[in-house]
C-alpha positions in Angstrom: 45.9 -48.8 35.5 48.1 -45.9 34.9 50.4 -45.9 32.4 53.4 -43.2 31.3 54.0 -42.1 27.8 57.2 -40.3 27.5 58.0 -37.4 24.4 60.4 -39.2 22.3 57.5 -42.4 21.8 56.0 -42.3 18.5 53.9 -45.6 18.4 50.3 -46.4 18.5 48.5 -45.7 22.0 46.9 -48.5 23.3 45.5 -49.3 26.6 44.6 -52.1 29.1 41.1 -53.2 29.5 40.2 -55.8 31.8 36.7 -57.5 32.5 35.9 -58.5 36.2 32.7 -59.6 35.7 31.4 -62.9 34.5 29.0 -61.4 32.2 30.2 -60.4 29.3 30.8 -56.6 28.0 30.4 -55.7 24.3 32.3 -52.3 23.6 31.0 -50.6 20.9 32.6 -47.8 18.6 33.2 -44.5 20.1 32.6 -45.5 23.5 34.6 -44.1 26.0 36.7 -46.7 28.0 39.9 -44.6 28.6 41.0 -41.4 29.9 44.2 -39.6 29.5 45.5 -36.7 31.7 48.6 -35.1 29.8 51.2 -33.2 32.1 54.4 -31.1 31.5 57.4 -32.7 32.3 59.9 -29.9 34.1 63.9 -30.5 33.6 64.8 -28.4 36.5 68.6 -27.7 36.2 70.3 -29.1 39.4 72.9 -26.8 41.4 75.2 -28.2 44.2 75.7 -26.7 46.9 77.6 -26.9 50.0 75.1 -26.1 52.4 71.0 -25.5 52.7 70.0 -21.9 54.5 67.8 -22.2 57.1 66.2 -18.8 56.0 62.7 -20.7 54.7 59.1 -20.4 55.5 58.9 -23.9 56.2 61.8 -24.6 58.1 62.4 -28.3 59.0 58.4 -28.9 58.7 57.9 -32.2 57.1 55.4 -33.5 55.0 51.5 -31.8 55.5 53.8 -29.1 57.8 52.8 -25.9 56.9 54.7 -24.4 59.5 51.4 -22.3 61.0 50.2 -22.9 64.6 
């Protein structure tokens, strides 16, 4: 399960552990049982415009187009 944590949270982090076995699973202290990738957020400031140029690398490619033959 993935979670997202944003900058302005200042609680406890917890996390979601779930058994699917029908044997039971002792965790014991200091085991690992999560991972946590942390990632900048960008705030891009936003221009409108009128029109696109057409002056790009990729052109109209879409996605996985890298535009080479």
């Amino acid at each position: 399960m993935a979670g997202v944590i944003d900058s302005g949270y200042r609680g406890e982090i917890m996390i979601v552990l779930i058994n699917h076995s029908k044997e039971n699973f002792e965790i014991k202290k200091g085991q690992k049982i999560a991972q946590m990738l942390i990632q900048k957020i960008e705030s891009p400031e936003i221009e409108i415009v009128d029109s696109l140029n057409d002056n790009t690398e990729r052109g109209d490619g879409g996605f996985g187009h890298t535009g080479l033959i």
